[in-house]
N, C-alpha and C positions, 0 to 999 in steps of 0.2 A: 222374687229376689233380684233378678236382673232389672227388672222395672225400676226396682228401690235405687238399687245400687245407681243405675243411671239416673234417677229424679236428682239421688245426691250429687250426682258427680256435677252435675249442667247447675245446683244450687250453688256447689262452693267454686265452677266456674265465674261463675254469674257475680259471686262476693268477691273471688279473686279479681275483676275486672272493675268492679265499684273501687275497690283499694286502690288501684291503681290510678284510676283517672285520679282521686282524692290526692293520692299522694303527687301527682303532677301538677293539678292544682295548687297544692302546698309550694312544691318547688318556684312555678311559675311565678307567685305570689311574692316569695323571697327574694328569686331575683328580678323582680320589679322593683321592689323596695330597696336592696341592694345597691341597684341602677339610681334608685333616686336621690339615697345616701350618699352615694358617690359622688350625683355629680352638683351635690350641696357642697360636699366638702370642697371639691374641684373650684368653685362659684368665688368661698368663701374662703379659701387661700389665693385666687387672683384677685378679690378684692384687698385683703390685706397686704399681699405683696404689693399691687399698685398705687398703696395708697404714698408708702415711701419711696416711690421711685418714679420713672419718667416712662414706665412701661405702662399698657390701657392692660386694662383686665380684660378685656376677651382676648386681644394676644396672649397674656398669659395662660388661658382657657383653653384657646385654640392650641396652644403647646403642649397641655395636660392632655385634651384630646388626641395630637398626635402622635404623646408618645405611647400613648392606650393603644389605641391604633397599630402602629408600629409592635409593641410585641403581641397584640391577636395576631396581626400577618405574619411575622417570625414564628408563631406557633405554629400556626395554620400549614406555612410553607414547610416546617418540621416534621408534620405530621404527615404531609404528600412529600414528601423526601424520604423516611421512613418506608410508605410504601411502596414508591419505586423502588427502594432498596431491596426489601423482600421479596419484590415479584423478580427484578434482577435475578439476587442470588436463588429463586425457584429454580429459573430458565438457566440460570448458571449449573445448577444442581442435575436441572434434565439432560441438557446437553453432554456431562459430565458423565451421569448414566446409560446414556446412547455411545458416549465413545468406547467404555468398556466394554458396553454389551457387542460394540463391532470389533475390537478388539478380539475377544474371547472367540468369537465367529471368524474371523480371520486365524486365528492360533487353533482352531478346529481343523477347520478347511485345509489348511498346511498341513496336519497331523494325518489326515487323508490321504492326504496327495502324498506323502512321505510311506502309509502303508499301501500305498497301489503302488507306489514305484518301486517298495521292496516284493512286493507279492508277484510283478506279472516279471521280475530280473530273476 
């Protein structure tokens, strides 16, 4: 039974791991296609824009590219802002739990020294 039981498990590990490459492959596939969707459209609104104006279409491109650009890094930088913040407010939080804990140790310590100096008066 244990044999079974383990042949099954290592099988629908085995399928669980084929699903998963499948589905990253899927992903990957999308956004390749996505990417290339994109930067059609990108292409083929600086050519339209440039065609009535005195602007080149790869400046115009170039622009589309760095405002993409520009909020991945605003994301990005969001997202490492974020975790400084949290690991902050962790160390915030420790720090905050040592002061009480020395607190509480000190207001001990007092309480002691207050029943020895009543016990040996």
């Amino acid at each position: 039974a244990v044999e079974i039981s383990t042949a099954l498990g290592q099988k629908a590990a085995s399928e669980a791991r084929e699903a998963v490459q499948k589905l990253n492959e899927h992903f990957d596939e999308m956004i390749s296609q996505g990417g290339k969707a994109l930067k059609e459209q990108i292409s083929a609104a600086a050519e339209r824009a440039a065609t009535g104006g005195s602007v080149a279409a790869s400046d115009l491109e170039g622009g589309f590219y760095g405002l993409i650009a520009r909020k991945v890094l605003d994301r990005e930088l969001q997202i490492l802002l974020d975790a400084a913040l949290k690991r902050l407010q962790t160390v915030a939080d420790d720090v905050a739990s040592r002061i009480n804990n020395f607190c509480d140790l000190a207001n001990t310590a007092e309480r002691r020294l207050r029943l020895s100096a009543a016990a040996t008066a």
